[in-house]
C-alpha positions in Angstrom: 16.5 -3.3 6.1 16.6 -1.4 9.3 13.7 -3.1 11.7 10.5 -0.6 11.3 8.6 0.8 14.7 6.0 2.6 13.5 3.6 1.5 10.7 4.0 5.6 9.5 7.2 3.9 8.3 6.2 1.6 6.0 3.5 3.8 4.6 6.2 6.3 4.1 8.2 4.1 1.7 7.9 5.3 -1.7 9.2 1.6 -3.6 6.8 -1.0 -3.9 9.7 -3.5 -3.5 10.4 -2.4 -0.4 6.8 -2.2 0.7 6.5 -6.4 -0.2 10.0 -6.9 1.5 8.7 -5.5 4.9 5.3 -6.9 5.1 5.6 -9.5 7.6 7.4 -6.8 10.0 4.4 -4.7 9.4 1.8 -7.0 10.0 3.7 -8.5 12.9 3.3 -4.9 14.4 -0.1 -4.4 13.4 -1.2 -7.5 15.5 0.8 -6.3 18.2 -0.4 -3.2 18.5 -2.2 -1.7 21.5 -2.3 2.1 19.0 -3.6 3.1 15.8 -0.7 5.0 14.0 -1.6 4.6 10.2 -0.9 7.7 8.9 -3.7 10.2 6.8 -2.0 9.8 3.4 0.5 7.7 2.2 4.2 8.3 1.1 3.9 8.2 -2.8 2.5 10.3 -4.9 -1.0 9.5 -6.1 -2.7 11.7 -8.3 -6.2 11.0 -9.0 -7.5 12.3 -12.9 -11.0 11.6 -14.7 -11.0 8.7 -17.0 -10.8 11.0 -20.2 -7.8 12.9 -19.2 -5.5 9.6 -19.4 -4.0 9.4 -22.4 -6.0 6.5 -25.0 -4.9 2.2 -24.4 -3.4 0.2 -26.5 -5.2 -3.0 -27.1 -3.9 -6.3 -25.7 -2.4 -7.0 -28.8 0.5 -5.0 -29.1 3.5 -5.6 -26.1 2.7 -1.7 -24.8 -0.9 -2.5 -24.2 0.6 -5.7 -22.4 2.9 -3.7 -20.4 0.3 -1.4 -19.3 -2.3 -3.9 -18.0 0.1 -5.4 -16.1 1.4 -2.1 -14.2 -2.6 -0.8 -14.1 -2.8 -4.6 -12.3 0.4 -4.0 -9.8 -1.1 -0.5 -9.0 -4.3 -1.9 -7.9 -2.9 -4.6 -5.7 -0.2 -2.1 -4.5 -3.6 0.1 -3.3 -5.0 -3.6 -2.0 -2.2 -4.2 -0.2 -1.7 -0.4 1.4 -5.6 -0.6 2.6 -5.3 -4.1 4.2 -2.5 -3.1 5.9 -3.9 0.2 7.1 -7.3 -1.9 8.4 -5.3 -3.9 10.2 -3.7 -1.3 11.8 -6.7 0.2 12.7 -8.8 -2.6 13.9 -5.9 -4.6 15.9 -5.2 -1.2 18.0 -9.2 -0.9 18.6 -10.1 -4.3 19.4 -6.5 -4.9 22.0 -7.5 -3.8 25.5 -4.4 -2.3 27.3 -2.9 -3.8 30.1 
């Protein structure tokens, strides 16, 4: 993949796969640098409902309730790793004096 400049970039990719692939870059550039540019929103498409307008889940015991869990679990990690990554960016361009 084509080396990223901007951390607006990586926010803007829409596949998680792609987001894991480039981490190092982007944390390489977060520590380097001397800006904040995390963007206000990020490039999927997040849509956030109440509780009792998602459709009913499965139990564990069936393989759909399985499945579920574990994409509910890679969402919340994918949101982990998106806010880490947007701290950093924020706190490594306000703690850098410029030279």
């Amino acid at each position: 993949m084509a080396a990223l400049f901007k951390s607006q970039d990586w926010f803007g990719l829409t596949r998680p796969r792609e987001k894991i692939a480039t981490l190092p870059e982007i944390l390489a550039f977060a520590f380097a640098s001397t800006i904040s540019s995390s963007p206000e929103s990020i490039g999927r498409d997040v849509r956030v409902v109440p509780p009792a307008a998602l459709p009913r889940k499965l139990g564990l015991s069936s393989t759909e309730g399985q499945a579920r869990l574990l994409h509910d679990l890679a969402n919340i990690e994918l949101q982990a790793m998106e806010l880490a990554v947007r701290t950093l960016c924020a706190r490594c361009a306000s703690t850098q004096k410029p030279i």
